[in-house]
C-alpha positions, 0 to 999 in steps of 0.5 A, spaced: 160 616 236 162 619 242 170 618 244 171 616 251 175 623 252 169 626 250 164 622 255 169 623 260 169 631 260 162 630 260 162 626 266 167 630 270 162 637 267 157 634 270 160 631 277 163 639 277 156 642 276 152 637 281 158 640 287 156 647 285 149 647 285 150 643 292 155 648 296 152 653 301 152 660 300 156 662 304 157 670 306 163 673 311 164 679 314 171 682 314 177 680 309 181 677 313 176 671 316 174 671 308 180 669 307 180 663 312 173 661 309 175 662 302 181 657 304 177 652 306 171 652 301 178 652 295 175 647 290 168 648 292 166 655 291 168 662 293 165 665 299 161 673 299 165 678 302 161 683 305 167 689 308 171 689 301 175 694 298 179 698 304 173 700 308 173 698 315 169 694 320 170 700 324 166 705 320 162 701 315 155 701 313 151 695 310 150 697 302 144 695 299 147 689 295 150 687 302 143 686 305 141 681 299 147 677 301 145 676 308 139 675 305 140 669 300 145 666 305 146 660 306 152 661 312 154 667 315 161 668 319 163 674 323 167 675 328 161 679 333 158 685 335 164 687 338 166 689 332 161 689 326 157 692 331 154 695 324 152 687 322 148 686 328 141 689 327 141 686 319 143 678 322 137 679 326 132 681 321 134 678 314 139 672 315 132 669 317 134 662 314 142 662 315 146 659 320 150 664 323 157 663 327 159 668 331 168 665 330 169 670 337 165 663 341 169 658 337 172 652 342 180 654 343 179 662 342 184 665 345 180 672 347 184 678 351 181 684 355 182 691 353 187 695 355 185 703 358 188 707 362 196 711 361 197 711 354 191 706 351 185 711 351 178 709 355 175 704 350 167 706 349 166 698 350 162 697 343 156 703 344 154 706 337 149 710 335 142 705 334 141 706 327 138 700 323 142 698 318 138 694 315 133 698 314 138 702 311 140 697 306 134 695 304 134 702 301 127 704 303 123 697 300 122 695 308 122 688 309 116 684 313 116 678 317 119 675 323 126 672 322 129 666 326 136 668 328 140 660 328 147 662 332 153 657 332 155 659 340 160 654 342 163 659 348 170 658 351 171 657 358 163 655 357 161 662 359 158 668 356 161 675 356 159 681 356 159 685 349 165 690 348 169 686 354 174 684 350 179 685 343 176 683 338 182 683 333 182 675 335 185 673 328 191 677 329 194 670 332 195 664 328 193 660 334 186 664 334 186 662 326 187 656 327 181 655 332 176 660 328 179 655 321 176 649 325 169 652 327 169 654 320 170 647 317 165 644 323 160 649 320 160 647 312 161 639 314 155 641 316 152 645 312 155 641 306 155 634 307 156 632 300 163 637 300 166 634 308 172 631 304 174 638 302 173 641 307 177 637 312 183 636 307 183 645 305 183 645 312 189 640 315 193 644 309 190 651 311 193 649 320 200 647 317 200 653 313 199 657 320 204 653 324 209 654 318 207 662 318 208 662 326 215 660 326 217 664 320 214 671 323 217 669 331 224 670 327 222 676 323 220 680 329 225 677 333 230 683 333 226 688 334 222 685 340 224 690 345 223 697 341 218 700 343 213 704 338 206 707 338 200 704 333 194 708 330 189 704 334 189 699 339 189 693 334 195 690 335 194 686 342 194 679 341 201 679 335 204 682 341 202 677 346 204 672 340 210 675 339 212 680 344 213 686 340 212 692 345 206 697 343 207 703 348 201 706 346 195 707 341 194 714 338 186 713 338 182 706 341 176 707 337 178 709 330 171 712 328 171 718 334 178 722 332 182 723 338 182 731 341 188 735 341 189 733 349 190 725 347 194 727 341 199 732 346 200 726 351 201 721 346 207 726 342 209 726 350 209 718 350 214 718 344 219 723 347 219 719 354 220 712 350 225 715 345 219 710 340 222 708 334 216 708 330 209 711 329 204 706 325 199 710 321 194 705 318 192 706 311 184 707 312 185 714 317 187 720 316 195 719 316 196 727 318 194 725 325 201 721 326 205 727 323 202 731 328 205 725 334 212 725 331 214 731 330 219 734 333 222 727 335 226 722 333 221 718 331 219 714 323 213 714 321 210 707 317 203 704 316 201 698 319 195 695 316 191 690 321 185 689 318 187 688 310 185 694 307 190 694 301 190 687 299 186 683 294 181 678 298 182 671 297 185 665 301 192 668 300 190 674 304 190 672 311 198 670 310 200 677 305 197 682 312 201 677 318 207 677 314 205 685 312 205 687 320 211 683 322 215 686 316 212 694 317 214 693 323 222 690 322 223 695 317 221 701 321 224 699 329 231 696 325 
């Protein structure tokens, strides 16, 4: 005869179970979303990263097994084309069924131009090469039939925008995570009625998380608010606007095209001119560039990583990189 203990482990297997088989396949695009989706979907299921290990959105192509993802997805999370530009094409031919959710639409999102001219490089505005990555991926099986393409667009200001008019490093503002957080929970409540309790309950922890983590980088960055340094490549834009760092400049806008020997030139001109403390590298780009900028002057050299190259992908993730960037930059400007 069967225990009570025994009968109710079997009950709760079975609940556990039945919510599995019930959780959307979720894909993501880039680390530091994943981690706001992974922190929603905690006690659920783990959502798939696409741009995983220390690649980058800036130079990254669609891998076969990447393609199968978007595939077999049920909901796919990107910033947008403005900075997966290699995701574009592959959403449009083989997310057939998915719902798409472009987070730089979000209601609340907080969206700020590039900056050019001086020390900030002419930005390209998003124009790359057409090869079609999804073609690619599918490493020469070819891929058949017409796709519904289902997208989520809820425009602030209820207004389009052109594409690469803006930074698209949104995340890099608690109050921008914030925002992308509660689309992501509309989006799997959704998706996934059956798991709605979840959902809101990891959420309303995940936005006091944030809060939390807003006030305590304000007080590590306070000290160094008005020391000026120069970053690999403009990326920065909205921690600064959070927080008031000072950037004085960029070394490239587009890490994809290297900077030539004239750009290097007025950018070393820049560090001598500021007196700036600090030289940022970025773990993924080639660090020589920046021994180049500094030498001859006073400046530090230190490694800011935006976009979570060197850390391990989950729902800490998003916490570990801010802390990360307002930590590289009190230890390099102290």
């Amino acid at each position: 005869m069967k225990t009570i203990a025994t009968l109710l482990l079997a009950s709760a297997a079975a609940i556990a179970s039945s919510n599995a088989m019930a959780a959307p396949n979720v894909v993501v695009s880039i680390k530091p979303i994943h981690s706001l989706v992974a922190a929603i979907m905690q006690g659920v299921a783990d959502p798939q990263l696409i741009v995983d290990g220390g690649a980058s959105p800036h130079t990254y192509s669609l891998k076969p097994s990447n393609a199968r993802a978007i595939e077999n997805a049920d909901v796919v999370f990107w910033v947008g084309d403005g900075l997966e530009k290699f995701l574009e094409k592959p959403l449009h031919s083989l997310a057939g069924k998915a719902t798409v959710v472009e987070l730089d639409n979000a209601s609340g999102i907080e969206k700020l131009p590039f900056r050019e001219g001086g020390p900030f490089e002419a930005h390209d505005h998003g124009e790359h090469g057409d090869h079609d990555h999804a073609e690619e991926a599918k490493d020469g099986e070819g891929h058949k039939g017409e796709h519904k393409h289902e997208h989520e667009h809820e425009h602030a200001g209820g207004h389009d925008h052109d594409e690469g008019e803006f930074d698209m490093h949104l995340w890099l503002d608690p109050a921008n995570a914030k925002a992308m957080a509660i689309e992501i929970e509309k989006t799997l409540m959704t998706a996934d009625p059956a798991n709605a309790k979840s959902y809101q309950d990891n959420t309303k922890k995940l936005v006091e998380n944030l809060d939390s983590l807003d006030k305590e980088i304000k007080e590590t960055v306070g000290p160094i608010k008005d020391k000026p340094f120069i970053v690999f490549h403009d990326a920065y834009q909205y921690f600064e606007h959070r927080y008031g760092v000072k950037t004085a400049g960029s070394i490239t806008v587009s890490p994809e095209n290297p900077p030539g020997a004239d750009r290097i030139k007025k950018i070393h001109a820049k560090v001598q001119e500021l007196n700036a403390t600090c030289v940022f590298a970025e773990p993924q780009f080639e660090p020589k560039l920046v021994n180049v900028v500094i030498e001859g002057t006073k400046a530090k050299s230190g490694t800011l990583d935006p976009e979570a190259a060197t850390l391990e992908a989950g729902p800490d993730l998003y916490f570990q990189l801010m802390r990360g960037v307002a930590t590289s930059l009190k230890n390099c400007l102290s």
